[in-house]
N, C-alpha and C positions, 0 to 999 in steps of 0.2 A: 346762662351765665349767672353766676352767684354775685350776689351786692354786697359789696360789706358797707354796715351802715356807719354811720357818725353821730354824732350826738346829735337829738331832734329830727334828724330823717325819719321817712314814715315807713313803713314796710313797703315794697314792691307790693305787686298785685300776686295774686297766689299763684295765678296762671303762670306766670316770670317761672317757677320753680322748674328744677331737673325733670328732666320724663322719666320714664317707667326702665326706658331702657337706658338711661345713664348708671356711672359705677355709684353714685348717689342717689338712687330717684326720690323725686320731692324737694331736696334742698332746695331753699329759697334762698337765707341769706346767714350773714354773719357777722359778731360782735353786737354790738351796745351792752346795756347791764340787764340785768333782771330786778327792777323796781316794780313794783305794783301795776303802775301805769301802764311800765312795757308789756308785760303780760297780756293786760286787761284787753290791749290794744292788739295783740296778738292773738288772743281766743275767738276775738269777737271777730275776726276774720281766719279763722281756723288755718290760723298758725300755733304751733307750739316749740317750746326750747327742747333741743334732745341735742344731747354732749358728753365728752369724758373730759372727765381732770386735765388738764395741763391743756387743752384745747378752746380757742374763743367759743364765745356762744352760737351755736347754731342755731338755725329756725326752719323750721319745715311743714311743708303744707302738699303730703302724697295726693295722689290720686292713681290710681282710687283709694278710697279713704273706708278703710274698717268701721262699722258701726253696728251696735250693738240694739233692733228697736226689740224695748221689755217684752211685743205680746209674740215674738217668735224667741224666746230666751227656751229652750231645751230643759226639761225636767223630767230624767230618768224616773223607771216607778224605784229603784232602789232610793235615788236622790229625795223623792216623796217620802220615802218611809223614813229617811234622816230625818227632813224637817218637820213630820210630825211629833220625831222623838225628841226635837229642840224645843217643841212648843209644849210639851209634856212633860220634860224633866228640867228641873232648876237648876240644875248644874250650869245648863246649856244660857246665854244670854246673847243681845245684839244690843248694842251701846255707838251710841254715835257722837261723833268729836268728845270720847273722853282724855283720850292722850294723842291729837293729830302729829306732834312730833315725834313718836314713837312708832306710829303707825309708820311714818315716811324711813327713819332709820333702819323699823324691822324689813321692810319694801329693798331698802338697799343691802342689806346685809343675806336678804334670801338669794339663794345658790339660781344662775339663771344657765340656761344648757347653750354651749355656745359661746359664755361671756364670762370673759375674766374678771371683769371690773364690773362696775356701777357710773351711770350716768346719773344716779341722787349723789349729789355732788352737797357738800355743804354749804355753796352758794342755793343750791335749788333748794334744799331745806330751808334756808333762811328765807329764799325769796316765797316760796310759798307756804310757811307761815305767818308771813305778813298778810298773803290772801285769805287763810283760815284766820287771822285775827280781826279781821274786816267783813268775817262770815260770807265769803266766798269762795272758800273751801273747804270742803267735810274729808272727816273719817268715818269709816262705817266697822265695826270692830265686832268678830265674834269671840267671845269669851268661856271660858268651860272650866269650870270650879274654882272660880278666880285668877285664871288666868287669861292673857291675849293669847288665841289661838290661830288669829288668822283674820284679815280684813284687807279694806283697801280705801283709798285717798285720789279726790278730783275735785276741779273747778266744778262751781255752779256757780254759770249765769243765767237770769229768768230761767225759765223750760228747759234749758240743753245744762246737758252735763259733761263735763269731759273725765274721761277716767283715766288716773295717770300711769298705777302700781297696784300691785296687790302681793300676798305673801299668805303661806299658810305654815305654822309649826307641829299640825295636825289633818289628818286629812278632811278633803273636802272644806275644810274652816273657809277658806278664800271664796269657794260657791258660795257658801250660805251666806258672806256677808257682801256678793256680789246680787244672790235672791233677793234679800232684804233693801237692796238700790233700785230692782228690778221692780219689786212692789211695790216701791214708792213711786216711782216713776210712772206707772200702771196710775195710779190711783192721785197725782197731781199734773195729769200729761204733759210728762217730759216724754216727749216721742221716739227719741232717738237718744241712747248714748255713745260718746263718740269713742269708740278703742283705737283710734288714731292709725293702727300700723296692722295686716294681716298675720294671723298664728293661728294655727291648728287647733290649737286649744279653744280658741275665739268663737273658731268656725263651730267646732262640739257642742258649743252653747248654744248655739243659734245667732254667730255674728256671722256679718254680710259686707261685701265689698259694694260702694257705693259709687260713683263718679265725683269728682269734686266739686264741677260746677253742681248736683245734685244736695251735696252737702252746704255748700254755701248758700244757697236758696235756703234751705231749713235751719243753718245758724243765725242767718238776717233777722230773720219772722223767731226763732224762738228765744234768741238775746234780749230779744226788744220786750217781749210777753211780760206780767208780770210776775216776781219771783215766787215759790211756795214757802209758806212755812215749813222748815227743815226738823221735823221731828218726828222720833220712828224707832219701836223695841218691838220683840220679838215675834209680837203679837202679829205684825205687818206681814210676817210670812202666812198666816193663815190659809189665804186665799191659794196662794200655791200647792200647800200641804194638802189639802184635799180638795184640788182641783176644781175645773168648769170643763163644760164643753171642749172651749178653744184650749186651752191646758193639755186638756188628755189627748187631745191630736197632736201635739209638739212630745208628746210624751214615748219613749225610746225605752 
């Protein structure tokens, strides 16, 4: 049964949400606003807001729960050969929170197969620039002769990341600036990022469906962790572009 909340109620328990085989799975609950707090109070029990225009706020907490951990992320040898041509040609850049409201715009405005509309709603833009104002939310942005070409936009709390959106206006743009989350992640252990919902695309990377009670276990322990310093250009891809061991075994 879904809860609709009221002002200062606390979220149901996640487990409360729809099953797998309801015409909703995961729905948890619905209404309140999208303040900072509420969020905050949301992530950290892996809940998140997903809705369309003219509809209350929803909240949802699947299971199984999509996640993305960096040292199984998929790296084609074509995709290697991209990112060493990023790290070798100036054209090519990786910029982080330089414009996160455009980042989330260009996210809503990319064509999604399937979907008429957009759930970056301009409540959600608002609400989650307040999180990026308060530096708990990043943009990770790739750029190619001065222009955005493609990045993507999520919570970080301590160690866990949530990923929200991503968009590319050139190809592959959205991998490289998803590599560039992956290396940082790698190299500040963030163990797990969270892709919230399963897609094909996900899975191509190397994402993995998880259990929920599995994921709440590792959001408890990596909320709590403390946070990393968030900084990170091109260079971060390195380590991907010409590989290790474990690398070239994910390697396709």
């Amino acid at each position: 049964m879904v809860v609709w909340l009221e002002a200062n109620d606390p979220f149901p328990p996640a487990d409360n949400a729809l099953p797998a085989s309801s015409e909703a799975p995961g729905l948890l609950a619905a209404g309140l606003d999208l303040s900072p707090q509420r969020l905050l109070a949301a992530y950290r029990q892996g809940i998140f807001p997903w809705y369309s225009q003219g509809q209350p706020v929803l909240w949802w907490s699947p299971d199984p729960r999509m996640v993305l951990r960096p040292e199984q992320f998929v790296v084609s040898h074509n995709f290697r050969k991209l990112l060493r041509r990023v790290l070798r040609e100036d054209a090519w850049e990786i910029r982080l929170d330089a414009d996160f409201p455009a980042v989330m715009r260009a996210c809503a405005e990319a064509p999604r197969r399937g979907q008429d509309g957009t759930w970056i709603t301009p409540a959600i833009v608002a609400a989650y620039r307040a999180l990026h104002d308060a530096g708990l939310a990043h943009s990770i942005e790739t750029w190619y002769d001065g222009e955005r070409v493609g990045g993507l936009y999520g919570v970080a709390l301590g160690r866990m990341f949530y990923g929200e959106s991503m968009f590319a206006k050139r190809t592959d743009a959205s991998k490289i600036a998803l590599a560039a989350l992956v290396s940082f992640a790698r190299t500040h252990a963030i163990e797990v990022i969270d892709c919230q919902q399963s897609t094909a695309h996900l899975a191509s990377l190397g994402g993995g469906e998880i259990s929920r009670h599995a994921f709440l276990t590792h959001v408890q322990k990596a909320v709590a962790a403390p946070a990393p310093v968030w900084h990170l250009d091109k260079q971060i891809l390195t380590g991907l572009a010409y590989g290790n061991a474990a690398d070239k075994a994910h390697e396709v």
